[in-house]
N, C-alpha and C positions, 0 to 999 in steps of 0.2 A: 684201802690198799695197804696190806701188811708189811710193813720192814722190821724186817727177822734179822735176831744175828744167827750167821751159820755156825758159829764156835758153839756158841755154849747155849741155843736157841730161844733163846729169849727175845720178845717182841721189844721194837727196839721202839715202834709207834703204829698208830693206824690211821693214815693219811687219808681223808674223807675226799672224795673224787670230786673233779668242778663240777656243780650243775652245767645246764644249756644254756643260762642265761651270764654266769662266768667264760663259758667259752666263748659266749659270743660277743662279748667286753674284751676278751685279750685278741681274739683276730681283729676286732674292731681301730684297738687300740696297736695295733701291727701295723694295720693298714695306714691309720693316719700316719702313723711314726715314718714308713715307708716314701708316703711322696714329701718329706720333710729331710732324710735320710738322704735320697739319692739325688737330691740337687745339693749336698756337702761335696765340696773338693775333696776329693781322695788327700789331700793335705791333710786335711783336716778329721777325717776318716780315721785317718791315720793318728792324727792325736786320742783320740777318741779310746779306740784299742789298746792303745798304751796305757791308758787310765784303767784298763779290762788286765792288760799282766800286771799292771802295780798292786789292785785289788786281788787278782791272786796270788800274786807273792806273799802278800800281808796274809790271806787266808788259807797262807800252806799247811799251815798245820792242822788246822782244822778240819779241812776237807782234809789231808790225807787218812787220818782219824775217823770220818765217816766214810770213807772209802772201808777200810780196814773193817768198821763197827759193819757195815750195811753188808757185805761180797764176802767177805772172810779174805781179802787179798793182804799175805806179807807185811806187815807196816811200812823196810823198808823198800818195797814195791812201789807204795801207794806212794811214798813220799816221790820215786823216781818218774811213776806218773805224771804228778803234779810239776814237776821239775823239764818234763818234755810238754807239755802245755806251754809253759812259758816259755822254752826254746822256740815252740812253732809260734807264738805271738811275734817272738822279736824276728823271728825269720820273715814273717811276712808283713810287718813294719817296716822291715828295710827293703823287701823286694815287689810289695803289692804294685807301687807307681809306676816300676817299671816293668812288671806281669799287663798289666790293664790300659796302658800307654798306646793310644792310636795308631794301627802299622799302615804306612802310606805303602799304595802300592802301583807299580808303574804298569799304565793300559794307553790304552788312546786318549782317554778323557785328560781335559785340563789337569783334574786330580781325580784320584782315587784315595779312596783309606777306608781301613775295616776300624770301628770302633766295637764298645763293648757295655755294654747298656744292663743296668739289672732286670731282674723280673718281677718284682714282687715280693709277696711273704713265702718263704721256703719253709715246709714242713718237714721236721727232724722226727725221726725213728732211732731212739739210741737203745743199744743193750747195757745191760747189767757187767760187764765181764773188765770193763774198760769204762766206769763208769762220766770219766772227768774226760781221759784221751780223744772218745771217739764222738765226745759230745764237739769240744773244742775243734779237733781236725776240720768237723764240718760246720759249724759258726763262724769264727773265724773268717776264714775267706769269702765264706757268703754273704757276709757280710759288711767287708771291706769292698767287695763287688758293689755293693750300693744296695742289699736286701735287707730284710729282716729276716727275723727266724722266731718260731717257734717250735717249742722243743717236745715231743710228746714221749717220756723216758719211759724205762722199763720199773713195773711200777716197784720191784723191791729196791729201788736203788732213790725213791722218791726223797727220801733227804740232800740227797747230792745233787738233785737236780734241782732242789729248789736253793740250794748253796750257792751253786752257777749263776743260779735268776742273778741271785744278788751280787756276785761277782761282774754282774754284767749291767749291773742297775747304779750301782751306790757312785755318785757323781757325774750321773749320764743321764740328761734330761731327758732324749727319746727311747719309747719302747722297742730297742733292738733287737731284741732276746727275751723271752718269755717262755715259763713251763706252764704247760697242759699236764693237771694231773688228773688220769682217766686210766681204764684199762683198755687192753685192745680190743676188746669185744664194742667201746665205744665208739673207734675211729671211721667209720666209715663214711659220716655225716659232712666231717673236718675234712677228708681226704678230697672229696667232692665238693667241698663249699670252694665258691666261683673264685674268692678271696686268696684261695692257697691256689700257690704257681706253678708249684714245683715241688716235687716230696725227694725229701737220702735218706735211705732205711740200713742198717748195719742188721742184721739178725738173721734168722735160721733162711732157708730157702721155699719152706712152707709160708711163713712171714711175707716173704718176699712175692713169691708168687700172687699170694692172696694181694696182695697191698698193689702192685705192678700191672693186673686184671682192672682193678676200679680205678687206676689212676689212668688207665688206658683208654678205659669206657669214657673218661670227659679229653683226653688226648692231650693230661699232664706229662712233661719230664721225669723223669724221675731216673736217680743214682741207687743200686743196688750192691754191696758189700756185705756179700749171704758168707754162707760155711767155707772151708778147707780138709781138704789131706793130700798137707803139703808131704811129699817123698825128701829123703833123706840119702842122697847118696852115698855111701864110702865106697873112694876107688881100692883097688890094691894098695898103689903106692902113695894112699894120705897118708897125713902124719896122723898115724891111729889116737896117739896121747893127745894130741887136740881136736881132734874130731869126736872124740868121747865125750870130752870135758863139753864144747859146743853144743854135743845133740842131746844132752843135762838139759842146757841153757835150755834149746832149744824147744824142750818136750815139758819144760818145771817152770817156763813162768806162767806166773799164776795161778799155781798148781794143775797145769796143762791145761785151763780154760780159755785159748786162745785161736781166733779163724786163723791163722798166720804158724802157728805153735808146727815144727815137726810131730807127724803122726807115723808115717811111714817108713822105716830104717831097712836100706836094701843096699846090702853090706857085701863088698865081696867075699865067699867062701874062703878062702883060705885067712882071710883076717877075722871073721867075722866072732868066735869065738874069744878072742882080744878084747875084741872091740866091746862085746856083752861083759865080760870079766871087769873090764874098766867104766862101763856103767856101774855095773854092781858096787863096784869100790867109793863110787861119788855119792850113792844113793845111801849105801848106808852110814856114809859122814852125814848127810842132811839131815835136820832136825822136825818133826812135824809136831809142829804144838800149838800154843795161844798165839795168833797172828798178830795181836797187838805187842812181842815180844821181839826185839831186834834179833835176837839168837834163832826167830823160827825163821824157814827159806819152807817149806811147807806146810801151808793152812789148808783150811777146810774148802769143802768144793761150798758151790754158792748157796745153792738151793737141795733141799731131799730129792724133789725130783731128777736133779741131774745125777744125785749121788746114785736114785735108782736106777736111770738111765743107763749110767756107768757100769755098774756090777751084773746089769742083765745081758751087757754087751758083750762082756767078760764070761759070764756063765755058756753064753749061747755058744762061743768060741772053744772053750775047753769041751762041751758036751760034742762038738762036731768037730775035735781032735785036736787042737791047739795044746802047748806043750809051756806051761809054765817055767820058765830058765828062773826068776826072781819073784821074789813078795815080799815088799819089806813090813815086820813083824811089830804091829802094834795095836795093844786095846785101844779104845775111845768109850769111855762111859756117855759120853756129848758128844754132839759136833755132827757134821755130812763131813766125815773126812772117808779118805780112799789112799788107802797107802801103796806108794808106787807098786806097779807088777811088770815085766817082762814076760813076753807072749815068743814062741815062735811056732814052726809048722803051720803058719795063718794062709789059708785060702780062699775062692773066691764065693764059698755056700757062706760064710760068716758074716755077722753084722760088723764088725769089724774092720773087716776088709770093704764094704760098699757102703758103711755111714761112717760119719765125723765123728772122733770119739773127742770126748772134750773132758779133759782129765788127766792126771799121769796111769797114760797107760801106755806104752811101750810095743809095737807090733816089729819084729824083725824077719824080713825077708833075705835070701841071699841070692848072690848072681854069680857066672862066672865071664859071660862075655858083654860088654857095654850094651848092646842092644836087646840082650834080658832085661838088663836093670830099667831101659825107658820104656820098653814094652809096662810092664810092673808097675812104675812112674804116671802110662797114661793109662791106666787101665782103672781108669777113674771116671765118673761126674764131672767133680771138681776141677777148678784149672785157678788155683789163688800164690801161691807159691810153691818155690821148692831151693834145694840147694845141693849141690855138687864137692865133694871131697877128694883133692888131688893135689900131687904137686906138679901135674902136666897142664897147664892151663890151655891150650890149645883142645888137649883131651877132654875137660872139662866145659869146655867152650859147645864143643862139637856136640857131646851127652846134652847142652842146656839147648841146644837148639832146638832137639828134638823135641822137645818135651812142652806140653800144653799149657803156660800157666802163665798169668798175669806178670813173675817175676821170678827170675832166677838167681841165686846171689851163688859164689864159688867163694868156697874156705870163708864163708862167712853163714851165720842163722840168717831165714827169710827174717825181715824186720821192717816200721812203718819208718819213714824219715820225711821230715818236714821238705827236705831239697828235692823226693824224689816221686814221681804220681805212683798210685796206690790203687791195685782193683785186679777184680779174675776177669776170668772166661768160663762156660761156661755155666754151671748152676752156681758157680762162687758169685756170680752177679754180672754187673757193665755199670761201666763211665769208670772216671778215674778221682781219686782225692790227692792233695797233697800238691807241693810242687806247683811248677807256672800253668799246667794242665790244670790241676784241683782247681784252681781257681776262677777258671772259666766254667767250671759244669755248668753252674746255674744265674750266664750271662746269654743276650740276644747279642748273638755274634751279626751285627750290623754293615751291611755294604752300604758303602756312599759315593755315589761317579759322579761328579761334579763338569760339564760345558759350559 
């Protein structure tokens, strides 16, 4: 399993896959950890994890560095990653006790109460794009629930995943947390072994499907957290100069490699020109260079093939009339870099328009009556987020109603947050992360009537 830097493509290492008889030592070694695990006081759980933020505090820099070396993501990105990991540790240090807390409930029986019981070993599917975030959001809690986990990463990111291991190892006597290093051509064995509970996969919606089929056939749970094209509303009357600046944010972290990231900008007509002009303006203050440089805000996409992904997406779009407004102008002798573009005239023959595009690339639609722009909004797969620009919050209120998505946010970028659950509707996936929801996915929601 090769880890490539995408800057400057250099192999960074070539990580040799676990045999069958490694695999079957680290479920082994889950397993036992497991009914040792969940007869701990959530007290004590609790200190536990806290030993899990210290260690990566102490290992911020380093993992941010191999974030940076392995994804090509921003340096100081990678550091802001590492930095919301350890927000969500202390978040749910303070609030796991009282998420997981027995609710008594009044019936006829002497007592009633629902408890909340772990499962077992929970199987992780993480991507590449988010390689620390989207590992941590779903360990963490499933943790603190009373599971283990094992991690099966996306294998160019296999450095950081086995960073993690040891951020979740050094001081902690039970096996909580464990990497599987394999590729996905090997998982099917794992997914089905009697030992795994429950599987959360983050990635594409072919991933998901596949993975969701054989988890199905043995009648595991399992959390899906597939793709997006989240829509971008601007009303008339936003405030055009910060909703520029926002659908920047919005479209550029990561260098647009994000399920969450605006794709969609459905701008009202009469602003809409503005509104591109003050794109343009952001775009070409931003820097695209060496990502290990504090001065770059755009790095390199991750992998070649996304980068081909991207440009064929692009190509398919202009050939079947799409109307270039921007391209910001730069050679690259190295690198999978893609320098921003702005698209418009986009319709519904384009790949564009009906796949995720994961990059900066810029699609703008315009509207003139509110019910264009969420016709346009659902005229999607996807339902993972979206966001609404106005200063009529009522107005905006009423546009988010309509609209099919896991999450709406008004005069703010969709974004993940430790306090708030996390998940789409349709092909964007089911179940929820994050928050007093995330924490239960992968609990036996238990009744007890007590005569």
């Amino acid at each position: 399993m090769e880890s490539k830097n995408p800057y400057n493509e250099n192999i960074i290492k070539d990580y040799p896959n676990h045999n069958k008889l490694e695999v079957k030592n680290i479920i082994n070694a889950a397993n036992n950890s497991y009914y040792d695990w969940k007869k701990i006081p959530i007290n004590n759980r609790i200190i536990v994890i806290r030993k899990v933020k210290n260690n990566l505090i102490s290992n911020r820099k380093i993992s941010a560095n191999m974030i940076t070396q392995e994804m090509g993501k921003p340096i100081t990105e990678s550091f802001a990653e590492i930095d919301k990991c350890i927000w969500l540790c202390k978040y749910y240090i303070e609030n796991s006790k009282e998420f997981l807390k027995v609710e008594n409930i009044k019936t006829d029986a002497s007592k009633s109460y629902v408890s909340f019981e772990p499962l077992g070993i929970i199987l992780g599917i993480m991507p590449w794009n988010f390689p620390y975030w989207q590992v941590f959001r779903f360990a963490i809690p499933a943790i603190l629930s009373g599971n283990t986990v094992v991690v099966k990463h996306a294998s160019n990111v296999s450095g950081c995943s086995l960073l993690i291991e040891k951020i979740f190892s050094k001081n902690i006597k039970l096996n909580i947390f464990q990497s599987l290093l394999l590729t996905s051509l090997k998982m099917k064995d794992i997914i089905e072994n009697p030992l795994i509970k429950a599987i959360s996969l983050t990635g594409s919606e072919e991933a998901g499907s596949k993975v969701a089929s054989l988890a199905g056939n043995k009648i595991k749970k399992i959390l899906l957290e597939l793709g997006g094209s989240d829509a971008f509303i601007v009303c008339k009357d936003a405030d055009i100069k910060k909703a520029s600046e926002k659908a920047v944010a919005a479209r550029m972290l990561n260098t647009g490699q994000s399920c969450i990231a605006a794709k969609r900008f459905i701008v009202h007509e009469e602003i809409k020109d503005e509104f591109i002009n003050n794109i343009i303006n952001i775009l070409n203050q931003m820097n695209i260079d060496d990502p290990t440089s504090v001065n770059t805000q755009i790095g390199p996409l991750a992998r070649k093939d996304i980068l081909q992904d991207l440009q064929n997406q692009m190509k398919d779009a202009i050939k079947k009339g799409a109307k270039i407004c921007y391209q910001k102008k730069k050679k690259y002798k190295k690198g999978y870099f893609f320098s921003p573009v702005i698209i418009d005239n986009v319709d519904s023959s384009m790949k564009v328009y009906n796949n995720e595009t994961f990059g900066p690339l810029f699609t703008i639609f315009s509207f003139k009556k509110n019910e264009e722009a969420v016709k346009i909004a659902n005229d999607t797969q996807y339902g993972l987020g979206g966001s609404i620009w106005s200063k009529n919050i009522e107005n905006a209120k009423q546009i988010g109603e309509s609209i099919n998505t896991g999450a709406i946010f008004i005069n703010e970028i969709t974004k993940s947050d430790p306090r708030l659950p996390f998940g789409g509707i349709g092909i964007s996936g089911y179940g929820r992360e994050l928050g007093s929801y995330g924490i239960k996915e992968f609990v036996n929601i238990k009744t007890v009537y007590i005569n």
